[in-house]
C-alpha positions in Angstrom: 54.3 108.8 -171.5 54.9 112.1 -169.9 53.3 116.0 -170.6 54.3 118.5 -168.0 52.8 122.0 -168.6 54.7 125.1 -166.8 55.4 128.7 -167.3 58.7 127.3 -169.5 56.9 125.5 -171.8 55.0 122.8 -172.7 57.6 119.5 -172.4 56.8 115.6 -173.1 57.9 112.4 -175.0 56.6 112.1 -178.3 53.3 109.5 -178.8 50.7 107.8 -176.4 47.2 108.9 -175.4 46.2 112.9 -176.3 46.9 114.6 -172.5 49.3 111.9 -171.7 52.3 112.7 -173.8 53.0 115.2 -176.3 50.5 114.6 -179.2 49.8 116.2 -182.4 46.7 117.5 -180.3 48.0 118.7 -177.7 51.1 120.4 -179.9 48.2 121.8 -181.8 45.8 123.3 -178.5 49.2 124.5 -177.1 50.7 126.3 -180.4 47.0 127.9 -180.4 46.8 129.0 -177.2 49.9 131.0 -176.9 49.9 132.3 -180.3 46.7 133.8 -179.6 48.0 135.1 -176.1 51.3 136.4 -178.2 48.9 138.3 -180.3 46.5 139.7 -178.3 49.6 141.1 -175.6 51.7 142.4 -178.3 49.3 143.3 -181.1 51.4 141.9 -183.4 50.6 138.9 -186.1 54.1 137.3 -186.3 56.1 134.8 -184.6 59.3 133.2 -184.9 60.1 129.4 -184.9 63.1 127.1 -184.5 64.2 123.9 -183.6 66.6 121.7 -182.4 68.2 118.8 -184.2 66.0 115.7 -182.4 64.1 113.5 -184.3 60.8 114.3 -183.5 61.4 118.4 -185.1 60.1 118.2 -188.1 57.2 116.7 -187.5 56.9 119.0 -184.6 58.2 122.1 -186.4 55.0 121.0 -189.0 52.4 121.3 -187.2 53.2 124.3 -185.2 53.7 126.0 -188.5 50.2 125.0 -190.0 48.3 125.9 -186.8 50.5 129.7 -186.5 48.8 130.3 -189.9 45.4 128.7 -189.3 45.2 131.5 -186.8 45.9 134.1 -189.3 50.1 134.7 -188.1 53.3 134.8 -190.0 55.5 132.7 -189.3 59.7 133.2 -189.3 61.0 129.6 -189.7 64.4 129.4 -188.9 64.8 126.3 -189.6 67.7 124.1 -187.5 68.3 126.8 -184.9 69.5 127.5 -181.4 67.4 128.8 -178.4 69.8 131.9 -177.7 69.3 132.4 -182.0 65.7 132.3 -181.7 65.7 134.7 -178.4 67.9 137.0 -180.6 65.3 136.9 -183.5 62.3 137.5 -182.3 63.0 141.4 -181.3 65.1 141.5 -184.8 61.9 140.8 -186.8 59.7 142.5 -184.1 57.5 139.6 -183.8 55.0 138.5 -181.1 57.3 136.0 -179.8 58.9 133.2 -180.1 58.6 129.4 -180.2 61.8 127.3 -179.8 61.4 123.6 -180.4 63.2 121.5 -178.5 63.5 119.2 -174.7 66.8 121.0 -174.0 68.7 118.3 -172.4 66.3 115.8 -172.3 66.9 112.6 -174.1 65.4 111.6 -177.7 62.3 110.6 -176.8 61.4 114.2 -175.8 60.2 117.5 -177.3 58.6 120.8 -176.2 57.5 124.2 -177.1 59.6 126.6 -175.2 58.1 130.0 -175.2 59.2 133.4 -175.6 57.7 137.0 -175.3 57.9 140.0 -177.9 61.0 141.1 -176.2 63.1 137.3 -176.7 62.8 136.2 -173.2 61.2 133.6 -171.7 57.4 134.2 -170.6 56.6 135.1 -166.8 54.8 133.5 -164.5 51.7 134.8 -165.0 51.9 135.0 -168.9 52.7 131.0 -168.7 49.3 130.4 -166.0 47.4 133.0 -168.8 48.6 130.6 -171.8 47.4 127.1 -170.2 44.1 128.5 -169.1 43.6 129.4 -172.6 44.8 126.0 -173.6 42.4 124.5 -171.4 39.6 126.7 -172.3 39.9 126.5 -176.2 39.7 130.1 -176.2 40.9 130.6 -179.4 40.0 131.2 -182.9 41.1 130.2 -186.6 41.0 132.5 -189.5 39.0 132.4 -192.6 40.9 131.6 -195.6 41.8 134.8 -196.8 43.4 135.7 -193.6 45.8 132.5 -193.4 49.2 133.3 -192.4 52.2 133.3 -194.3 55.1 131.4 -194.3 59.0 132.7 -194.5 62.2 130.2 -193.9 65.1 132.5 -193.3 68.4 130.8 -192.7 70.5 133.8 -192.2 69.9 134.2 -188.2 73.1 131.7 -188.2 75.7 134.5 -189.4 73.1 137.4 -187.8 74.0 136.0 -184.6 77.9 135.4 -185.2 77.9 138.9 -186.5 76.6 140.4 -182.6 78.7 138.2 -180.9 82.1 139.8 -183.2 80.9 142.9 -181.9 81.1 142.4 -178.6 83.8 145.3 -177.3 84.9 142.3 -174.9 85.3 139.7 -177.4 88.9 140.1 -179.0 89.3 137.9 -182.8 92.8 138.9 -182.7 93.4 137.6 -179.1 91.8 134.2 -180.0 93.3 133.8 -183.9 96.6 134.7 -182.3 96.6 132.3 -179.7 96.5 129.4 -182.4 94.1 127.1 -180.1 93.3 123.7 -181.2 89.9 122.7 -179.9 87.7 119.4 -179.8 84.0 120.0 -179.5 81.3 117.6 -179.0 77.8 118.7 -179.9 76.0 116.3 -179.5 74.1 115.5 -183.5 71.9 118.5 -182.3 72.2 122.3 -184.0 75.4 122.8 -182.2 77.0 120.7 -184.9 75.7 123.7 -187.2 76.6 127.2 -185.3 79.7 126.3 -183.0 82.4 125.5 -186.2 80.9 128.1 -187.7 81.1 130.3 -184.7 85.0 128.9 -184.0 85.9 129.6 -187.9 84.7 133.2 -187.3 86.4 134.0 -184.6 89.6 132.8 -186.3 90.3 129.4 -184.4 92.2 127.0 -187.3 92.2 123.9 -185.8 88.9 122.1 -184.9 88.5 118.3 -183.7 84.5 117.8 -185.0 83.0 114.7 -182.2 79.1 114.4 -183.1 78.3 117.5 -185.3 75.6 115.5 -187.5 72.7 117.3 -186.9 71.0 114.5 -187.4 69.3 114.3 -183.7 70.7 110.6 -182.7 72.2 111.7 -179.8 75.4 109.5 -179.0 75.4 110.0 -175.6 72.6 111.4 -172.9 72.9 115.0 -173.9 72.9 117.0 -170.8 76.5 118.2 -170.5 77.6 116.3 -167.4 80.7 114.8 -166.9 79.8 111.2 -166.6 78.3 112.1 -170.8 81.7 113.4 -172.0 83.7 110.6 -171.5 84.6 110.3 -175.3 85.1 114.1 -175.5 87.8 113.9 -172.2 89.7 111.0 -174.2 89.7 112.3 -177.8 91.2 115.9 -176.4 94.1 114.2 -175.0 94.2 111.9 -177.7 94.7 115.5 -180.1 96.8 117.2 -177.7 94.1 119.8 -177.8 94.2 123.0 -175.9 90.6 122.1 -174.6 87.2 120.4 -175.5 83.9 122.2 -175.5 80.8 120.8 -175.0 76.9 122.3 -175.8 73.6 120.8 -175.0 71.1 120.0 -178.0 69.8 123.7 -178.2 73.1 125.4 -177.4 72.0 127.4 -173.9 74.4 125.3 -171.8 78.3 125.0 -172.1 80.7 122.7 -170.4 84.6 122.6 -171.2 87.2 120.1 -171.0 90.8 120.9 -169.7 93.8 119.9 -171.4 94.9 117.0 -169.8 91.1 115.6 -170.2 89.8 116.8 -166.3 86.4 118.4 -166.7 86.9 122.4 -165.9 83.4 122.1 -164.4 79.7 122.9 -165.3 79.4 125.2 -162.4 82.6 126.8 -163.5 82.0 127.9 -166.5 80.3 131.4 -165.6 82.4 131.8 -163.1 85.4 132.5 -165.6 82.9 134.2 -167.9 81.9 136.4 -164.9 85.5 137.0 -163.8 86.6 138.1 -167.7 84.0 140.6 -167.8 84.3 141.6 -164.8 88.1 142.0 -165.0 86.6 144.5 -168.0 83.2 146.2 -166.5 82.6 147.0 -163.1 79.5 145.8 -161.8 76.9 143.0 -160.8 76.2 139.7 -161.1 73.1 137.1 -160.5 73.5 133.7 -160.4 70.6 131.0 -159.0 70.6 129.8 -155.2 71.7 126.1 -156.3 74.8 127.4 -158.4 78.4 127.9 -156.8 79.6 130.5 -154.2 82.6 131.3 -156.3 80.8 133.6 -158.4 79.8 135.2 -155.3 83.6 135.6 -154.7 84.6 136.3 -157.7 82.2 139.2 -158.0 83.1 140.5 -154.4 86.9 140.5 -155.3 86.2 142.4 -158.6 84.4 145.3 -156.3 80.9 144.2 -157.4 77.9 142.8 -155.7 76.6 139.1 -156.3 73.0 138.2 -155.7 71.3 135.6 -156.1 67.5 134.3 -157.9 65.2 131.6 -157.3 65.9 128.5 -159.4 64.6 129.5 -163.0 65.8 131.6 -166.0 63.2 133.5 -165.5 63.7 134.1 -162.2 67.5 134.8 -162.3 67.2 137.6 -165.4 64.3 139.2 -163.6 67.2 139.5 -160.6 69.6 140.9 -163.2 67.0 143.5 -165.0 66.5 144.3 -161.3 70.2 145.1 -159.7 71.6 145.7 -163.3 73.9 142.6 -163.1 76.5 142.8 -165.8 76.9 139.3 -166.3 74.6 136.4 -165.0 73.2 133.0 -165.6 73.1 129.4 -164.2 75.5 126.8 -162.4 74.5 124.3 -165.2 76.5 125.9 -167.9 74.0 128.8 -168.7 75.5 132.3 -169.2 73.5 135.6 -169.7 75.4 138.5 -171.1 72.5 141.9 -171.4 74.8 143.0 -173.5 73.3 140.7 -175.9 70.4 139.5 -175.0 68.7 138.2 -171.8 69.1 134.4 -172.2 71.7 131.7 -171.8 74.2 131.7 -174.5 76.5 129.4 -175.0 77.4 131.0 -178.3 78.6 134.1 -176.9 80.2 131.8 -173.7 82.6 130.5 -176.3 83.5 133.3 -177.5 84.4 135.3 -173.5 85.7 132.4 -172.6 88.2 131.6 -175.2 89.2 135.8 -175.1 89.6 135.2 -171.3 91.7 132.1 -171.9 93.7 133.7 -174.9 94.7 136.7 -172.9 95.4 134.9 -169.7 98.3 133.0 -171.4 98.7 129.8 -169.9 97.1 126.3 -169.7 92.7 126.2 -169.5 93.5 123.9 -166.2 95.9 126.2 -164.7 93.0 128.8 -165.5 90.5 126.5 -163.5 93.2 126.5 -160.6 92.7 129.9 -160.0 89.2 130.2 -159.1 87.7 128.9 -155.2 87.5 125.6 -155.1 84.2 124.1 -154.1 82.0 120.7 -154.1 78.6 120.2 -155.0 76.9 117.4 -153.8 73.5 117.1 -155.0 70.8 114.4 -153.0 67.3 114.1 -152.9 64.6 112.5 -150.6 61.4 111.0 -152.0 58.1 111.8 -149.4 54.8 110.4 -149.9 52.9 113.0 -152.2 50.5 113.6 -149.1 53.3 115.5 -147.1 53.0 118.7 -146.4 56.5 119.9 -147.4 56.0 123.5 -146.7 55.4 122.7 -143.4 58.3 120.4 -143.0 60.9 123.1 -144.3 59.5 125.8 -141.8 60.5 123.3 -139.7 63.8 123.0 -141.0 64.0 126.5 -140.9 63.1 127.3 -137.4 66.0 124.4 -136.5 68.3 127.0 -138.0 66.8 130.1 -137.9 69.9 131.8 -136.6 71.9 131.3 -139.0 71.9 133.4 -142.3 68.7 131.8 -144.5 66.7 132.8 -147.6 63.1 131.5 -148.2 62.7 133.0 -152.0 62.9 129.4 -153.1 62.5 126.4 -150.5 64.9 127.6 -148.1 68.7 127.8 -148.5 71.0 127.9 -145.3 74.6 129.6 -144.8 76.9 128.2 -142.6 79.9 130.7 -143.3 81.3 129.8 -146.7 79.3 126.6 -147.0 75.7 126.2 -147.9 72.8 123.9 -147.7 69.5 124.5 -150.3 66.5 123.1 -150.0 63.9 123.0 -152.7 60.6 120.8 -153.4 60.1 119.3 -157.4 57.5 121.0 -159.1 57.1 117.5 -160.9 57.6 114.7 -158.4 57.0 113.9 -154.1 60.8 115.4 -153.7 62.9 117.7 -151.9 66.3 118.4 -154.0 69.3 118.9 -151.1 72.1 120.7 -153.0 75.1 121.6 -150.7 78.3 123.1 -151.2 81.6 123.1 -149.2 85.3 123.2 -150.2 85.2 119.6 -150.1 83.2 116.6 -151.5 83.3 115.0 -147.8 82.6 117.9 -146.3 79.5 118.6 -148.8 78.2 115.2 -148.6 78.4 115.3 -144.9 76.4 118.4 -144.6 73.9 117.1 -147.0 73.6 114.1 -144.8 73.1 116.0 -141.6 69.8 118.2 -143.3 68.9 114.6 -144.1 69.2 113.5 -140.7 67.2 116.7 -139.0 64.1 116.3 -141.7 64.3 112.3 -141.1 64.0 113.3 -137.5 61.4 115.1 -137.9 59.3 113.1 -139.6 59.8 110.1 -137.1 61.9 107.9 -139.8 
């Protein structure tokens, strides 16, 4: 059993020992901490819920409502929902935040309370450290009877947040109806199977191949939208003669496509064309985190703009974007954050760029792909014993290469020209992640294996 608190949210698998997995307890000490933080920092007595599809929701989605109104605040229940719905909602009904239900990617077994301020956006840093010491300290207090909070389901978030998307200046209906595209999406039995037909219908898209749209939480595959997990996806869009296959995650934050002839256009890839639409459109910035490809980096510098990037976090990467007034951000897993809208990932509104991009490009989604830098990611790890200081051992990392261009805003990322090595420690786990990136899988593995090689020396392996 497994319970990890951080500023994003309280995350574990479902059963075990109270403090050892996530419990009705600890659901109920956690709901009551931060809806008493919500309150007191907003002065507001409402906040809105939603949930993923997973099996574990409603009894989750239960007791989260019953302890809101035990501490006196109404509750906006919107039912089967999406995290970029919820973030959307919150500021809509001018609540005291939000609380979205679901493990993300995570497999079945797992659930957590993802939380958001007034505003729709994740909680900071120091909001999240202010929450759990509450939690721990049961600082918190029920209402009398009188005062009980009250209870509204409200479905009609669903078409609320279709409509904003339709009214995105850069989102063209006529440009995607017209283009008669014939499209195979997989959403994994989670709330995708709920707001991506409907968000395809809307934007006038006729032909729709449905794989795992039962929102019934039995998730056919590992959900994370890697392409190892979209095998059956890759098959049944060549099988359709499809124009392309889309993928979501279980709360619909992350979005993957699928070329035409069944090659994966790439997780990392996916803001990149976003990025290069809008920017084609608006003149401007853009923020992406230090683990996600350089192309949006080039992408952004060919459009005029400037590209910077964030520490590894949503959080982190919109505070980056409030901060240079990015136009268009987000994260190499799929994750795209348009202001515009709202300041989370969105794979809703992805859909809808991207197919507007694709429709008024003209030709073939791989041919599309082809035109963007190619690079590899190669993605490696080594395990330390928990007593290792590895601060110390990336300083000395650092000094190895301290002349060439580095950043130290999270672990330490090295340029070597167009290629790039990042270092970062787990905030779960005795690891250091080694992402690198080069415009080859050798040539990325290779320089992976040569950061291995210094820290091994290092350390006398």
């Amino acid at each position: 059993m497994t319970l990890i608190k951080s500023i994003s949210g309280i995350r574990g698998t479902i059963g075990g020992a109270v403090g050892e997995g996530l419990t009705p307890l600890d659901i109920v000490k956690f709901t009551s901490a931060f809806g008493s933080w919500a309150v007191k920092n907003s002065g507001k007595k409402k906040i809105v819920i939603g949930r993923d599809a997973r099996l574990s929701g409603e009894m989750v989605n239960n007791l989260v409502i019953g302890t809101l109104q035990g501490l006196g605040i109404d509750v906006i229940d919107l039912g089967l929902s999406t995290t970029p719905t919820v973030e959307v909602a919150v500021p809509d009904e001018d609540a005291a935040g939000g609380i979205i239900l679901t493990a993300s990617h995570n497999p079945k077994q797992w659930n957590a309370l993802k939380l958001l301020n007034h505003t729709g956006e994740f909680i900071s840093d120091a909001d999240g450290k202010e929450v759990l010491e509450i939690a721990e300290t049961s600082d918190f207090k029920y209402a009398d009877v009188n005062d009980l909070g009250k209870l509204v389901k409200d479905d009609s978030y669903l078409q609320k947040h279709i409509d904003k998307i339709l009214a995105l200046p850069l989102v063209d209906k006529e440009a995607i109806a017209a283009a008669n595209f014939s499209i195979v999406i997989d959403c994994v039995n989670s709330t995708g199977g709920l707001f991506v037909p409907a968000l395809l219908k809307a934007l006038g898209v006729q032909t729709v191949y449905e794989l795992f749209c039962e929102p019934d939480g039995n998730f056919p595959h590992n959900p994370e939208p890697l392409p190892e997990n979209l095998v059956a996806l890759s098959q049944e869009v060549v099988k359709k003669r499809a124009h392309l296959g889309i993928a979501v995650d279980p709360d619909v934050d992350r979005l993957a496509f699928v070329n035409e002839d069944g090659s994966m256009f790439g997780e990392e890839y996916t803001l990149v064309a976003v990025a290069d639409y809008v920017l084609k459109n608006i003149k401007g910035n853009t923020v992406s985190n230090l683990s996600s490809t350089r192309a949006l980096r080039d992408v952004t510098e060919k459009a005029g703009g400037e590209y910077h990037a964030a520490a590894v976090g949503e959080v982190n990467v919109v505070n980056k974007m409030k901060e240079v007034n990015a136009v268009i951000g987000g994260e190499g897993n799929g994750g795209v954050i348009l202001p515009e809208l709202h300041y989370g990932r969105d794979a809703l509104a992805g859909i809808a760029l991207f197919l507007t991009h694709l429709a008024k490009f003209g030709k073939p989604v791989s041919i599309l792909r082809s035109t963007y830098p190619g690079y590899f990611i190669s993605k490696n790890k080594i395990t330390l014993t928990p007593e290792m200081d590895i601060d110390a051992l990336l300083l000395k990392v650092e000094e190895k290469y301290s002349k060439q261009p580095h950043t130290t805003i999270d672990g330490l990322k090295i340029e070597f020209d167009k290629e790039w090595v990042h270092l970062r420690r787990s905030n779960t786990e005795p690891i250091i992640r080694i992402y690198s990136e080069a415009n080859s899988e050798t040539v990325a593995d290779n320089l992976a294996q040569k950061i291995i090689g210094d820290i091994k020396e290092i350390l006398n392996l």
